[in-house]
N, C-alpha and C positions, 0 to 999 in steps of 0.2 A: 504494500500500500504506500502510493507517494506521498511524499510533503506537499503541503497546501504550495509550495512558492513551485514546483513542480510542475504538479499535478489538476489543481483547483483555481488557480489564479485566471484563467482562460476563462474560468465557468463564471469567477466573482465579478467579470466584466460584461458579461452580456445577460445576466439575468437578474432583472431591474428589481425581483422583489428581497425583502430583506431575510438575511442568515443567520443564524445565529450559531457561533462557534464552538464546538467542544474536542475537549482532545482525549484521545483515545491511547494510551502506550506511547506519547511522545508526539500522535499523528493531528494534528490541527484537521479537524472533521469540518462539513457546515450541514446544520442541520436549519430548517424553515423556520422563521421565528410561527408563534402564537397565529393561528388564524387562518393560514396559510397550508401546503400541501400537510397531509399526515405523515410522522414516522413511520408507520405501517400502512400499507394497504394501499400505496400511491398508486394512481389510474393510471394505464399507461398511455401517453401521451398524440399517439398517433391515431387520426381520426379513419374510417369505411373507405372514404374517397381514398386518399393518400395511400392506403394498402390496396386499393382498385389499382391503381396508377403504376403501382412500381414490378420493375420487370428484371426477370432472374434470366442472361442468360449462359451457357456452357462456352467460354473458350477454349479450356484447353482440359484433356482426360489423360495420365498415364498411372498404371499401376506401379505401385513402389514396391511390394511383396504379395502372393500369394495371399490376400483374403482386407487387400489396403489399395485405397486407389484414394488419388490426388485427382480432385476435379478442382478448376478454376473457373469462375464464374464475373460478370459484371452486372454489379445491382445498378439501376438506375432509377429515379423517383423525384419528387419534387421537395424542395425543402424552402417553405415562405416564395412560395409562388414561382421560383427559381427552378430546370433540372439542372440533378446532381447524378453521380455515379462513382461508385466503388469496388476496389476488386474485392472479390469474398474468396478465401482461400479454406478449401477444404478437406480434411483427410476422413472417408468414410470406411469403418473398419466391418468386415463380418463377422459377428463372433460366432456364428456359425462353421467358420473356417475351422479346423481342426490346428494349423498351424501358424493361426496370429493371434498374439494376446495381447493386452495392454498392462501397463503398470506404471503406478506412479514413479519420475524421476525426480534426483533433486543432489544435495551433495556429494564429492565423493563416496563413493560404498553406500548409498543410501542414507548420509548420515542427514541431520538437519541442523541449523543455528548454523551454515554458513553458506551466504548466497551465490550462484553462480548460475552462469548464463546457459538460459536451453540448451546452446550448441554441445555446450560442456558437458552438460549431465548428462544428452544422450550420448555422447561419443562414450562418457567414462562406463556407463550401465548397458551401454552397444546395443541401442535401439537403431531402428532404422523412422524413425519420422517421430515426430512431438510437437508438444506446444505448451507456453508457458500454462500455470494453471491459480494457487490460489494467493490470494493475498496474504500481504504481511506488514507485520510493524516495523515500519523505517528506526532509526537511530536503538537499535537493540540489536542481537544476532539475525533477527528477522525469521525466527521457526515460523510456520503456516498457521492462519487464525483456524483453518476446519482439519477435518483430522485427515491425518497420512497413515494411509496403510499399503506396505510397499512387502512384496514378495509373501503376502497374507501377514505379517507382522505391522501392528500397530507399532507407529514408530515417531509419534507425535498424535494428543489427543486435541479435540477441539478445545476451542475457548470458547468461555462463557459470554458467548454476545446471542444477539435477536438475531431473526432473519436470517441465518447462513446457512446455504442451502448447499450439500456435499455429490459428487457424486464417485460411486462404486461401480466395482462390478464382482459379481459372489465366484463363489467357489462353483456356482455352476455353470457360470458363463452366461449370469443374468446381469443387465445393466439397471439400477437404483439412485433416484436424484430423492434425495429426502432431508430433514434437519436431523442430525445426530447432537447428542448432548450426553457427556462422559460420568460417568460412574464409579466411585471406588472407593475402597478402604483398606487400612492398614490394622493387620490383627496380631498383636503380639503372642509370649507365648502363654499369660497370664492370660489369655480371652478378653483382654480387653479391645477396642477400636477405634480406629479415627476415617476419618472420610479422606480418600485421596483426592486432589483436586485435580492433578492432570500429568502428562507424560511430556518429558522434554519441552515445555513451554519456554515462550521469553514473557518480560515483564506488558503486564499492558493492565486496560479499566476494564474492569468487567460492567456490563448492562442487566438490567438497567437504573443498578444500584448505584455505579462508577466505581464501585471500591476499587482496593489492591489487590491484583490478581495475586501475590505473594505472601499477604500478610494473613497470619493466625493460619496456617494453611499446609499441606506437607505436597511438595511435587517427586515424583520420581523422574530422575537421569538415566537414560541405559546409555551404553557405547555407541549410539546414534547421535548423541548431542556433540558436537564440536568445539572443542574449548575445554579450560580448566575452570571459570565461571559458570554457575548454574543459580541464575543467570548473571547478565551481565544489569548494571542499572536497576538496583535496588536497593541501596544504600538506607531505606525505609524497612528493611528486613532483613534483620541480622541475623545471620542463618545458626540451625543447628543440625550437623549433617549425621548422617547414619551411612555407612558400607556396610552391604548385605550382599554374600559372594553363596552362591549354593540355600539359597534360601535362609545361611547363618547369620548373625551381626557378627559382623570383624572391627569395627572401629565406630566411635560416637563421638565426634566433636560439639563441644560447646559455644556459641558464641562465636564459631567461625567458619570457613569453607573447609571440606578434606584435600588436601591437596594432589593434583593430578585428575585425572578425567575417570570418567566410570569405564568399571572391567566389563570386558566381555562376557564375563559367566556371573555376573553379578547386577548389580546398580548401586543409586548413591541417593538416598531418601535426603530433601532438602525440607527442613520446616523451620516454622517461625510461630513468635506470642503462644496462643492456645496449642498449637501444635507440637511446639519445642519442649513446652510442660508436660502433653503428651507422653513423648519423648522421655525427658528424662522419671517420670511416674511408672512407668512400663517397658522398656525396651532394654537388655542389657545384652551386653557384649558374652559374646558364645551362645544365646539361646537362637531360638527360634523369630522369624519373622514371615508371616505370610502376606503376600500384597496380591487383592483381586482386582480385577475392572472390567468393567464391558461398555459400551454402548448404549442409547436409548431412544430407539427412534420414533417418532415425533406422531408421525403419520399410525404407527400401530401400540405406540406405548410402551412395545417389550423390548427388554433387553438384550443385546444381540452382539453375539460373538465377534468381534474383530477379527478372531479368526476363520470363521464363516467367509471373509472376503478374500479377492486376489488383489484387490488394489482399491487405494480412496483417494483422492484429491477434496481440500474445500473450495468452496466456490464463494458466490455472493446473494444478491437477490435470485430467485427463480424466474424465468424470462418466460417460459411455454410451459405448459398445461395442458392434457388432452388436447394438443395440435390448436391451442388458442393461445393467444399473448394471455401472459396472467397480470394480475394485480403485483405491484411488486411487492416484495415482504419485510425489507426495509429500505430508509432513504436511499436515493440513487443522488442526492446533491453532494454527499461527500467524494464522489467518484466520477464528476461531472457526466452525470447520467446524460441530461438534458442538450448536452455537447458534439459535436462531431467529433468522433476521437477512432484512435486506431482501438478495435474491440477483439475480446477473446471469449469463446463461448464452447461449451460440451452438451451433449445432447442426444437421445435414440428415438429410434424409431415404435410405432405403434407396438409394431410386434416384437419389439425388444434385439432384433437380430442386427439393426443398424445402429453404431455411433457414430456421429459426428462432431467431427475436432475443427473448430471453426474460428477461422481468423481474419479479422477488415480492416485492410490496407488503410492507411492515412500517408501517404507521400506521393509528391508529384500531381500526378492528376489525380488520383485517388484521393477521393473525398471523407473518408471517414464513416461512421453512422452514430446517431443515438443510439440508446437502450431500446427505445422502441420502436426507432426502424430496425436495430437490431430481431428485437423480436417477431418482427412482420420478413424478416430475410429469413428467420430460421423456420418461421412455417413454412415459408418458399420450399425449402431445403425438403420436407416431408419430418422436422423434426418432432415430435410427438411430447416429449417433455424435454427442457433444454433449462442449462444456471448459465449465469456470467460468469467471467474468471475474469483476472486481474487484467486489468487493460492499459490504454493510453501508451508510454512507454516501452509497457513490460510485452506488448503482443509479439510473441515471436511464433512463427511457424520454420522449420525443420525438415529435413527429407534427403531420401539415397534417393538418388536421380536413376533412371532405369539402367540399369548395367553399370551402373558406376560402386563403389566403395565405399565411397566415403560421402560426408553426408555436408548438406549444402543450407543455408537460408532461402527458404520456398518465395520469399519474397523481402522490400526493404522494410525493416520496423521502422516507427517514426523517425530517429534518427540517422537512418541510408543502410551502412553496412555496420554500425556499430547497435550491439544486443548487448540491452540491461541486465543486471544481475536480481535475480528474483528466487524465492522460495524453494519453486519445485515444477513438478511440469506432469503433463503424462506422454507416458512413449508407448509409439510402436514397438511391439518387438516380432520379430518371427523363428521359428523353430522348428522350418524346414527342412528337411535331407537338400543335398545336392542334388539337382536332377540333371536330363540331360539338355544340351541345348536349344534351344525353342527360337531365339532370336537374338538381333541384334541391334542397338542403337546407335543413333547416331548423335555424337556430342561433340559440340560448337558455338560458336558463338550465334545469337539470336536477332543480333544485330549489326551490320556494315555498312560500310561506305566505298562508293564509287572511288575503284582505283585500287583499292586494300585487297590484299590476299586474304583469304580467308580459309585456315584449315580446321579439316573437322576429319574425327578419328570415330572408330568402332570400340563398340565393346559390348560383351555375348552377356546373355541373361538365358536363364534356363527353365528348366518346367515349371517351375514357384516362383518367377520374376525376381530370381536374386542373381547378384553376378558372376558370372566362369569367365573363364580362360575361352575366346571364338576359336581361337589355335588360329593356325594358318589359314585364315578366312580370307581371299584374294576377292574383293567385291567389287559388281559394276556400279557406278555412278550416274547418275541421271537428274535434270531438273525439269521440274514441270514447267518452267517459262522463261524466256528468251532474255533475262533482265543479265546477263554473266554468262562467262566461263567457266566449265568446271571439269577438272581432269584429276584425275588420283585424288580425290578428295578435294583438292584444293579449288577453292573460289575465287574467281574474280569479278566483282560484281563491273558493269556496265552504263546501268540506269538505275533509276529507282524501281520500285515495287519490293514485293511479295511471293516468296516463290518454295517450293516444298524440293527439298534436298531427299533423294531417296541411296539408299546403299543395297544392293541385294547379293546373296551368296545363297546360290541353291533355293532351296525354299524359305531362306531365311532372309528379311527385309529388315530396313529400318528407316524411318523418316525421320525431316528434321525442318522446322520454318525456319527461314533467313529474312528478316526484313533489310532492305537496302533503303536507307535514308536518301530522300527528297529534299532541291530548294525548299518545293511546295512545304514542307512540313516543320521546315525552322523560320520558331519567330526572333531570334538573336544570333547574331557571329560575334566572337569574341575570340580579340588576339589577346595572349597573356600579358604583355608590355606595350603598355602604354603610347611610348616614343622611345628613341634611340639616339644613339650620337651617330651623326653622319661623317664617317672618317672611313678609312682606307682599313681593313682590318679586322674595325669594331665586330664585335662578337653581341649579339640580340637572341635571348630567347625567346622564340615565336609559340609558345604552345596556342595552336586555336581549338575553341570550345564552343558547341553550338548550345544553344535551348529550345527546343522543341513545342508545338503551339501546345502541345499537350502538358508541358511541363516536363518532358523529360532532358535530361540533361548528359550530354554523351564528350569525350575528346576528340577531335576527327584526326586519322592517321595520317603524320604528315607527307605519306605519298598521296593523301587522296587529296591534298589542298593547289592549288594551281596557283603561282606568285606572280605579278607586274610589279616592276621596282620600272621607277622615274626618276628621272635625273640621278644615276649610280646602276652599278652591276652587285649583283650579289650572287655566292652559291649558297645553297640549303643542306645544314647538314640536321636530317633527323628533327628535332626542334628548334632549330639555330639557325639563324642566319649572319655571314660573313660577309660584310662589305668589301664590295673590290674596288673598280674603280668609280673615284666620286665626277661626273662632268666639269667643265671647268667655269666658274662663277655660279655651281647652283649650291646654294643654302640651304634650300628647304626640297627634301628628297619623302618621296612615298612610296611603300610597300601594299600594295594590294593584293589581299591573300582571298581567292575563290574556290566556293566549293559545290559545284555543280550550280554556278550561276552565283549564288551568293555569298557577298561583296562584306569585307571587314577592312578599316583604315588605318594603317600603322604609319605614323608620321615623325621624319627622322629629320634635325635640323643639327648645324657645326654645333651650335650653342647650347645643345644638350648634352650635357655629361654626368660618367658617375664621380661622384665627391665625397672621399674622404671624408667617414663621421667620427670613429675612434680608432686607434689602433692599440692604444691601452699603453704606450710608451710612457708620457707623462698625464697621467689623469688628474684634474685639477677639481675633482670634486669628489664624494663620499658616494664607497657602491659598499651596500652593506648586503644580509641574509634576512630574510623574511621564509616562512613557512606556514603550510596547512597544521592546523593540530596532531602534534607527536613526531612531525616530522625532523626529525636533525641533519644538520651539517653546516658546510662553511663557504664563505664568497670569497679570494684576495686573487689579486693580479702577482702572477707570478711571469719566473723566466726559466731560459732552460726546457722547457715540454719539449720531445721528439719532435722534429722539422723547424720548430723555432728558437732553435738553440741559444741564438743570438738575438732576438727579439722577446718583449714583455705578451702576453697573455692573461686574458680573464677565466680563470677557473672555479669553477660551480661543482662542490661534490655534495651529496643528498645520501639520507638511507630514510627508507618510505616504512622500514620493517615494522615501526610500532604506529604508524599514522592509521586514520580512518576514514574511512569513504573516501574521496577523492583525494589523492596526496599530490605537492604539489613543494618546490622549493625554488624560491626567485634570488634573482640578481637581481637588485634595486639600483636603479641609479640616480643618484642625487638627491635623496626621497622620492622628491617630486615628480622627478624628470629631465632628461635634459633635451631643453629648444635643439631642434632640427632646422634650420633658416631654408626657406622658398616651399615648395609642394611637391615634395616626392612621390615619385610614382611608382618607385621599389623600395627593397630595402633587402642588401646583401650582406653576408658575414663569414670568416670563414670558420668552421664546426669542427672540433676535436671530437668525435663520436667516440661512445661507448659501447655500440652492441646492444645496449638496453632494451630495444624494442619502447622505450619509452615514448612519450610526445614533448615536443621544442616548441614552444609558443612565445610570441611578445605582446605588451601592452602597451597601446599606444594612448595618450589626455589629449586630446582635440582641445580648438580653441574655446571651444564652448563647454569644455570640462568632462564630456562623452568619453568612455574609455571604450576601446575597439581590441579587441583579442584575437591575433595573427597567427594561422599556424606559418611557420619556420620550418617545421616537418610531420608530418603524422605519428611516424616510427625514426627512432635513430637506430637501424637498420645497420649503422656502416660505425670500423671502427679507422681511425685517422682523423687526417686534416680531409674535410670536406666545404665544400664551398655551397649555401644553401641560400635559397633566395625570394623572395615573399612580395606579390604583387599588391598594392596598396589600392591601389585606383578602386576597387570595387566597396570601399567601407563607407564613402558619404564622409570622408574627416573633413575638420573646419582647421583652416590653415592658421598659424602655421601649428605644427601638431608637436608632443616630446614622447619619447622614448622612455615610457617608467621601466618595464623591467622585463628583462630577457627569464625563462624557467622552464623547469622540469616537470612536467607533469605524469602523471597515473591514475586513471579512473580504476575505479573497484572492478568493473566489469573487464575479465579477461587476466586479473593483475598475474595470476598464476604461470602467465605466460611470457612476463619481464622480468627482469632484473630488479628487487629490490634497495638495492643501492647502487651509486655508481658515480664517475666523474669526469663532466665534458669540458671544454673551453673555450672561449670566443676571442676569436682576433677579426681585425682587419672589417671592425663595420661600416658598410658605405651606404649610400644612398641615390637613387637615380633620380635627376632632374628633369623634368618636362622640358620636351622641347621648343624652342621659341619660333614657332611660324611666321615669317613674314606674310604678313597684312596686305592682302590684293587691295586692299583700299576700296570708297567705297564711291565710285562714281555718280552723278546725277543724272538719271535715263529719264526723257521724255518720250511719249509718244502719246499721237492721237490714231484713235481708231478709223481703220477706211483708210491710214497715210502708208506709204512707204517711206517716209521720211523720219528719221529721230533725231534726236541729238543727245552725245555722253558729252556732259561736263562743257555741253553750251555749243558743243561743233554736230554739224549735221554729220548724219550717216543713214545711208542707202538700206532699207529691208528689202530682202528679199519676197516675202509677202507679208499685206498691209496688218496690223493687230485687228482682229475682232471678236466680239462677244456673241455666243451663246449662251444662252439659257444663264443667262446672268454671270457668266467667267469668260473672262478677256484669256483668250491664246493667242500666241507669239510663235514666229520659228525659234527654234532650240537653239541654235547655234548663234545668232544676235543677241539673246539672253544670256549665253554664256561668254559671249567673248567680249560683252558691253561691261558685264558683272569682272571681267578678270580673272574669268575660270576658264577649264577646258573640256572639251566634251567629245566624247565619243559614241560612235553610233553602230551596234551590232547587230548589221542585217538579218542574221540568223534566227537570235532571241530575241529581236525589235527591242532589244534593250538600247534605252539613254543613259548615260552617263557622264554627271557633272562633278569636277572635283574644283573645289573652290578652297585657298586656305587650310584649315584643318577638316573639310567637310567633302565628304564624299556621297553626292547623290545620286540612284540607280533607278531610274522608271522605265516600266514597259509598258509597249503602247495597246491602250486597251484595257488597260489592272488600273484600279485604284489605288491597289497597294502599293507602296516605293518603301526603298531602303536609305537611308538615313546611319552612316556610318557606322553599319551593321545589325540595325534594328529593325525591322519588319514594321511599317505604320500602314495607314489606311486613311486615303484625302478624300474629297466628297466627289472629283473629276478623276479622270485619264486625259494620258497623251493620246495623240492621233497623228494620220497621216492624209495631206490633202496636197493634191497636184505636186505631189514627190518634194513635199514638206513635213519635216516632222515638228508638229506644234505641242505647245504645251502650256497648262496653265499658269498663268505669270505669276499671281499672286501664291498660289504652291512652290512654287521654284523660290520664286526669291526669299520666301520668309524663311522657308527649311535651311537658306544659304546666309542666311543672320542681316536680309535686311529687309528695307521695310519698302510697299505700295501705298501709294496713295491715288484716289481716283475724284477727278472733276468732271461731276454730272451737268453742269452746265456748259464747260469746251470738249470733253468728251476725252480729258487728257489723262494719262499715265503716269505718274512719276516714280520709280526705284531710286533709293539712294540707303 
């Protein structure tokens, strides 16, 4: 479960009625003030119409295992009178299959109290597909609020709250969404008893008393809990522990924790107030200790075996109901029900033989859903009763790809390719024999770009859709449409479209879609750098990046990019460009990088250059250490590091080992910052890496006191001197901006996979300056309409054909407008494209589109160009404003003016 600044803050803004706050284990809740929805029973939201309306349909079907298939879907519907659409990603399992099962995943070994990411817990438990599952209390170990029952062992029991709704599947291969509520006691040897409260918990409020889940109270530890704390954040319950190994007492501490974690053939009884009196009134060391517990579910009242089940997960409110949206069972505003959020949902079918592991996209064009579109999608789905699981964030969907090993992200969670760290999850698993080979797939990339090779390999799947060895499988290659090349696998796309890759050997096939990206389909081009220094030599990193109308956002390969350099030569190496020779008296030089038609402007002038910001020689101000909580180490500019023998360097060593949640260790420079002078458009330095896998970030104070957080790198991947380099232009900083503090970071999520301490270096930080474009200046054009005649700057000049107005917009030939303005223009007979570059501005219209390009941006004008008696005309007042200046029009002489 997120923190309100997380999780909730999205929801505190768009819904107007008021909240009222409570926290729950540390979690800032919001619950409806007085008057307002109910804590129980809220109506769900979504009205007849609105579930008329919305449309479920199948993109894409591949089975992952024998008795598990992955359907993908696109919901679409209206939300405030607006359509919307979302991916819905789905794993439908048969438990009818003899050899797929499910089971709850979550820490290494099944343990609990320490979080880590779906991908993690299925790899480490060797599922083949999951999805995250239930909630949990932030700033604690984070055990699960509903109960875990993993490998039929209870292995965390519920907590004491309303509304939480679990779901199972038993020992006979029945699926059970129900409230469970925990049972138990501790019976010494004297017959006497005490109630136990729960199994491996962390701290939290029980409902809807809000007491202490820990105080007056006795929890059991088994060798599932994680840690030497049981728990952690309880400083309100001073423990009195009991070790019981073999059913015997071995040790009874008073007034403090046992030290070390609980045995595997044992556990470690924690109690406090009334319980610890308990304790010491009854319990002694070498008798006997019996401890029972069961379940109690909700729906039938009886007590019920946890060992009865194969697996538990908790959930949240109940979503579906005999194939109808239910009532919720408690608030959905702490969770921002009411919200478009990425959602996680479990759920079966009537007749119990389907589950469905259900997860909605929120990234890119994917829209999200509420709780109650949610629940109008999972009737779609045929789900019969269905819970929510923890969402927003934490949605991760999981999966072997068909023939593949190893296991992938089904799709991006709200953060792209980075996955949360959460509680626990449930996984496919299968426990198939080998069979023989049945087919093959074909795995590649899904999407390319005109000009880019593209290869795509085999790999066998067998009678149970799990992977083998195809052996020497020699296949023929084929595509369904004419958009590419393809020989031995290899691709080379053509044109745009869509087209189905097949591979076949014998009876054995395998297909594969390749989409090939379209002008038509990007709304932005984007070079990496800004401007350049135009010199003989100079080295430019070009990375271009499109964005898609849909929101998707891709690198294009730079074989498939097409360059025009003006006034200079250049060659291309990879992402780079090398200036060769520069013309002689030109200043102001352009790089025009195309890619199947569409146009991005890189502008390189003499008077751009990179500039020296430190080199750490003599630093004339204070760079101290700063850290996240628990984190230690140290800042000073040293000399001597390997390659800079002879030279001073900034080094930063960090250990993350006792930090929490996010750790994180900065270089501070000057406190505040040090002033950067003019408006840099990069910012380089060179990187002593460690191997860490860690992340390299800076922070930048804008003029207006905004702080902007740069990655420098994702991963420091590399050990040496490395040169790393961060493009500025895209943050909206208010000039001139300072450099507070260069650091090391580690999110929680993944941490098991870096380095927990370590130590990098910074030399040589510089900064790239914008280039200064000379000023085409800004002429004064007259014209009246019906003339051939103008005048720039008061001298007549000859049109070729006269200005006139339709439909209320004056057109001009192109080429008068651009050579009056000071620009230059080109005209591609082929794509009826125009082309004006004017100063730092590059404008691209075709004749006939409304749409034009605007130094690499996709817009939309209310005209087009045309072409009349082998004129290409175009609208004056469009042209000139896009090119920074201004029309004006006199309705009584009929005149013109640009300037």
């Amino acid at each position: 479960m997120r923190k309100r600044t997380e999780y909730e803050t999205h929801l505190a803004r768009r819904i107007a009625k008021p909240l009222v706050a409570i926290t729950l284990g540390g979690v800032l809740l919001l619950q409806p003030a007085a008057g307002l929805l109910p804590f129980f029973g809220t109506a769900p939201y979504v009205a007849a119409a609105a579930a008329a309306s919305m449309k479920m349909t199948v993109i894409h079907q591949e089975m992952i295992t024998a008795g598990a298939e992955r359907i993908d879907y696109v919901w679409e519907s209206t939300r405030s009178g607006k359509p919307v659409k979302a991916n819905v990603h789905v794993i439908r399992v048969d438990l009818t299959h003899p050899y797929v099962r499910l089971d709850a995943i979550s820490g290494s070994g099944g343990t609990v109290g320490k979080l880590s990411s779906v991908m993690n817990m299925a790899k480490a438990a060797g599922a083949v597909g999951g999805i995250n599952a239930d909630f949990f209390v932030t700033g604690t170990e984070g055990s699960p609020m509903g109960a875990q029952v993993t490998q039929g062992q209870l292995v965390s029991s519920p907590m004491k709250l309303n509304g939480m709704y679990m779901f199972g599947i038993t020992k006979d291969r029945k699926p059970v969404i129900d409230i469970y509520t925990f049972e138990g006691s501790i019976t010494a040897a004297d017959g006497s008893s005490f109630p136990l409260a729960g199994i491996n918990n962390s701290t939290y409020r029980t409902e809807p008393d809000n007491g202490y889940s820990h105080a007056n109270t006795i929890y059991m530890y088994t060798s599932a809990w994680v840690g030497n704390e049981r728990p952690k954040n309880a400083a309100y319950a001073t423990p009195t522990e009991v070790l019981v190994r073999g059913g015997i007492v071995e040790q009874i501490s008073e007034g403090k924790a046992i030290g070390g974690a609980p045995p595997a053939d044992g556990y470690i009884l924690r109690s406090h107030g009334k319980a610890a009196q308990f304790i010491r009134d009854h319990v002694r060391i070498g008798e006997q200790l019996q401890a029972d517990y069961r379940l109690i579910s909700r729906t039938s009242g009886q007590p019920v075996d946890p060992a009865s089940f194969d697996m538990m997960v908790g959930g949240h409110t109940i979503l579906v109901d005999q194939g109808k949206p239910a009532s919720f069972s408690r608030s959905i505003s702490g969770i921002s029900g009411a919200t478009d959020r990425s959602r996680s949902a479990v759920g079966y079918s009537k007749d119990g033989r389907h589950v469905f592991l259900v997860t909605v996209e929120e990234y890119g064009s994917s829209q999200g859903m509420t709780l109650a579109e949610l629940q109008q999608a999972l009737v779609q789905l045929g789900v019969w009763k269905g819970v929510n699981l923890d969402g927003g964030g934490s949605t991760t969907m999981v999966e072997r790809p068909l023939g593949e090993t190893g296991l992938r992200l089904a799709h991006p969670t709200e953060y792209g390719d980075t996955q949360r760290s959460v509680a626990n999850g449930i996984g496919v698993f299968t426990t198939a024999p080998q069979g023989q080979l049945r087919g093959i797939a074909v795995s590649g990339p899904s999407v390319a770009f005109i000009g880019q090779q593209v290869s795509f390999s085999l790999k066998g799947y067998d009678t149970y859709f799990n992977p083998i060895d195809p052996g020497n499988v020699t296949p023929s290659w084929s595509i369904d449409k004419p958009i590419g090349s393809l020989k031995n696998g290899v691709f080379t796309p053509t044109k745009p479209g869509q087209a189905v890759i097949t591979a076949k050997s014998g009876a054995a096939s395998g297909k594969h879609t390749v989409e090939v990206i379209g002008q038509d389909q990007i709304a932005e081009m984007k070079i990496g750098t800004s401007g350049g220094t135009l010199a003989t030599g100079a080295k430019i990193s070009v990375p271009v990046t499109v964005k898609l109308r849909d929101g998707r956002q891709y690198t294009v390969p730079p074989e498939s990019i097409d360059w025009q350099f003006i006034g200079f030569t250049a060659n291309r190496q990879q992402d780079n460009l090398v200036i060769g020779k520069v013309s002689a008296g030109v200043k102001n030089g352009y790089a025009i990088a195309r890619y199947d038609g569409f146009s991005a402007l890189l502008t390189l002038s003499a008077g751009g250059a990179s500039a020296d910001f430190e080199n750490f020689e003599k630093v004339a101000y204070p760079i101290t250490f700063q850290s996240t909580s628990g984190v230690t180490g140290t800042v000073k500019v040293v000399s001597g590091l390997p390659g800079r023998e002879s030279s001073k360097a900034l080094q930063l060593t960090y250990d993350f080992t006792n930090g929490k949640g996010t750790r994180a260790a900065y270089a501070v420079l000057n406190g505040s910052g040090v002033t950067i002078a003019g408006a840099p458009t990069a910012l380089s330095a060179d990187v002593y890496g460690d191997g860490s896998l860690n992340w390299l970030r800076a922070e930048f104070i804008d003029a207006n006191g905004k702080a902007h957080l740069v990655d420098l790198k994702k991963t420091i991947d590399w050990t040496g001197w490395q040169e790393v380099r961060a493009d500025l232009t895209g943050y909206g900083m208010a000039h001139p901006v300072k450099l507070k503090r260069i650091y090391v970071v580690s999110l929680e999520e993944g941490r098991d996979e870096r380095a927990e301490s370590g130590q990098i270096a910074i030399d040589n930080i510089k900064v790239q300056l914008p280039s200064s474009i000379q000023d085409p200046g800004r002429p004064v054009i007259k014209m009246t309409l019906g003339s051939k005649t103008a005048t720039v700057d008061g001298k007549p000049v000859s049109i070729g054909a006269a200005p006139f107005a339709e439909k209320g917009v004056t057109y001009l030939p192109l080429r008068f407008v651009a050579d009056a303005m000071g620009g230059t223009v080109n005209w591609n007979q082929k794509e009826k494209r125009v082309t004006v570059l004017r100063g730092d501005k590059l404008l691209e219209m075709v004749v006939g589109s409304k749409e034009f390009l605007l130094n690499g941006v996709r817009k939309t004008g209310a005209v087009e160009p045309m072409v009349r008696s082998g004129y290409t005309l175009v609208p004056i007042r469009l042209v000139s404003e896009q090119l920074g200046l201004e029309v004006k029009w006199d309705q009584k002489t009929k005149q013109i003016t640009v300037q």
